[in-house]
C-alpha atoms as one frame of an Amber mdcrd trajectory, in Angstrom:
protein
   0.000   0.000   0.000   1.353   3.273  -0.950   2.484   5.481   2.593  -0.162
   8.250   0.715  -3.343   6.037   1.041  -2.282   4.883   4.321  -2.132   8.622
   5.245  -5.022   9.363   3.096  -7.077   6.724   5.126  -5.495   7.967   8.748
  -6.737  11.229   8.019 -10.343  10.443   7.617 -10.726   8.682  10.468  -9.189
  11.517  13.014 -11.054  13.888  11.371 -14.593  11.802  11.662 -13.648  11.604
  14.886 -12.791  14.958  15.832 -16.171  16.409  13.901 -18.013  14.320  16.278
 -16.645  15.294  19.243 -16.567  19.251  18.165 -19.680  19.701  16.323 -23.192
  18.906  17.624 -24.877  19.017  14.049 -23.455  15.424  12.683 -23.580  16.657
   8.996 -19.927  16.988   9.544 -19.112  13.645  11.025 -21.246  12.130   8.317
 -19.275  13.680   5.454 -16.841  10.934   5.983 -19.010   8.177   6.116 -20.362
   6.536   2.590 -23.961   4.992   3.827 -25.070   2.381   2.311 -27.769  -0.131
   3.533 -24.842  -2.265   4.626 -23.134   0.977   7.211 -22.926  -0.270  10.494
 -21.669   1.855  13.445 -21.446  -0.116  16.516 -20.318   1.165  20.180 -19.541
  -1.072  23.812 -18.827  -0.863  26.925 -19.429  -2.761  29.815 -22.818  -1.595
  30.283 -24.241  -0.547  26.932 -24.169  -1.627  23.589 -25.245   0.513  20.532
 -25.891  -0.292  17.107 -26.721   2.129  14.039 -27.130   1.045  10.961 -27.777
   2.654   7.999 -31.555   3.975   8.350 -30.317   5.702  11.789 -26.784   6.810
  10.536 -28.631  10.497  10.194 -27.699  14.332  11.154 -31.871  13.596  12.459
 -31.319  10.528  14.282 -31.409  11.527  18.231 -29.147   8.453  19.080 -26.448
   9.946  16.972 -27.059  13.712  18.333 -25.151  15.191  21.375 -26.796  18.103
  23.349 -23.093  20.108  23.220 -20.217  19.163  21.834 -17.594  17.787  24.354
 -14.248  18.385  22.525 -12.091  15.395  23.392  -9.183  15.527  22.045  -7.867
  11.985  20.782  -4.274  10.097  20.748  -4.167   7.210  18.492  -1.533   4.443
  18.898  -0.939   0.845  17.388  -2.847   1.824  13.895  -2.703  -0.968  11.465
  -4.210   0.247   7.634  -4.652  -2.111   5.017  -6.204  -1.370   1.639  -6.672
  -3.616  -1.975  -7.815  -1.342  -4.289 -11.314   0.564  -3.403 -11.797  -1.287
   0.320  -9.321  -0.753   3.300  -9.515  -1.740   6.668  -8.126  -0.050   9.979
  -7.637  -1.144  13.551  -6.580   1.336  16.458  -6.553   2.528  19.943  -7.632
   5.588  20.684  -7.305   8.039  23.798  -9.562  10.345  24.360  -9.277  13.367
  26.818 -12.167  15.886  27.555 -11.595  19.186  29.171 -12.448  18.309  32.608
  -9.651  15.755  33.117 -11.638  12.806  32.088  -9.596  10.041  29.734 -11.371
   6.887  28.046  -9.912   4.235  26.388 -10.959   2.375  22.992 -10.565  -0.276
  20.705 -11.653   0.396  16.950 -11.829  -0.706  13.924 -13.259   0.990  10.622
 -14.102  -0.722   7.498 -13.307   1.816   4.266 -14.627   2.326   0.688 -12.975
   4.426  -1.704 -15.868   6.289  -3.220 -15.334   8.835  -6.332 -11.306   9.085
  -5.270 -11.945   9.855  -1.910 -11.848   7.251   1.401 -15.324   7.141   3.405
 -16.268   4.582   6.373 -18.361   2.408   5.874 -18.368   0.518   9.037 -17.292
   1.393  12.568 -16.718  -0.585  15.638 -15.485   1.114  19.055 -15.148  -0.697
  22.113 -14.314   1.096  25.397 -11.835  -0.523  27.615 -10.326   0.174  31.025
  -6.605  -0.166  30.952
């Protein structure tokens, strides 16, 4: 895989995850997404699990709206990108610090299509985790 669509594909997913946690209208965390009636977004933890698939992967869907933004910022460590052609894969670990001191732990992976030359998510799976 060329270093450019492993940064291409890097890229996408820090900023989906930063225009969730910064903006409270999800039009801009959707922009990276390419749903199809196969998109799956799935979060976990210990006491929760949520799925959204395609019909609720909406700017209108309450489930996916936040009240305020909380602006975590995120660390990402042991990425692993792979990509064939049009579909890539990604697995990560992500840190995520909000403003009050507060730092959560996760487990992802995002499943990629390269749609009209650009990289868009097409699947997500987070799991939080307490180191």
């Amino acid at each position: 895989m060329a270093q450019t669509e492993e940064a291409a594909i890097r890229q996408v997913i820090e900023a989906e995850s930063k225009a969730y946690h910064f903006n409270a209208d999800r039009t801009a965390f959707l922009a990276y997404w390419h749903v199809t009636p196969d998109a799956r977004m799935v979060y976990s933890e210990p006491a929760i699990t949520v799925l959204l698939g395609s019909e609720q992967l909406s700017p209108t869907n309450p489930q996916l709206l936040q009240s305020k933004p909380d602006f975590a910022v995120n660390t990402y460590s042991n990425v692993v990108i792979k990509a064939h052609g049009t579909v890539a894969w990604a697995t990560l670990d992500q840190k995520s610090a909000l403003p009050d001191g507060t730092v959560s732990f996760f487990h992802e992976f995002r499943g990629m299509e390269k749609v009209e030359g650009a990289w868009k998510i097409v699947n997500s799976s987070v799991q939080k985790y307490k180191p």
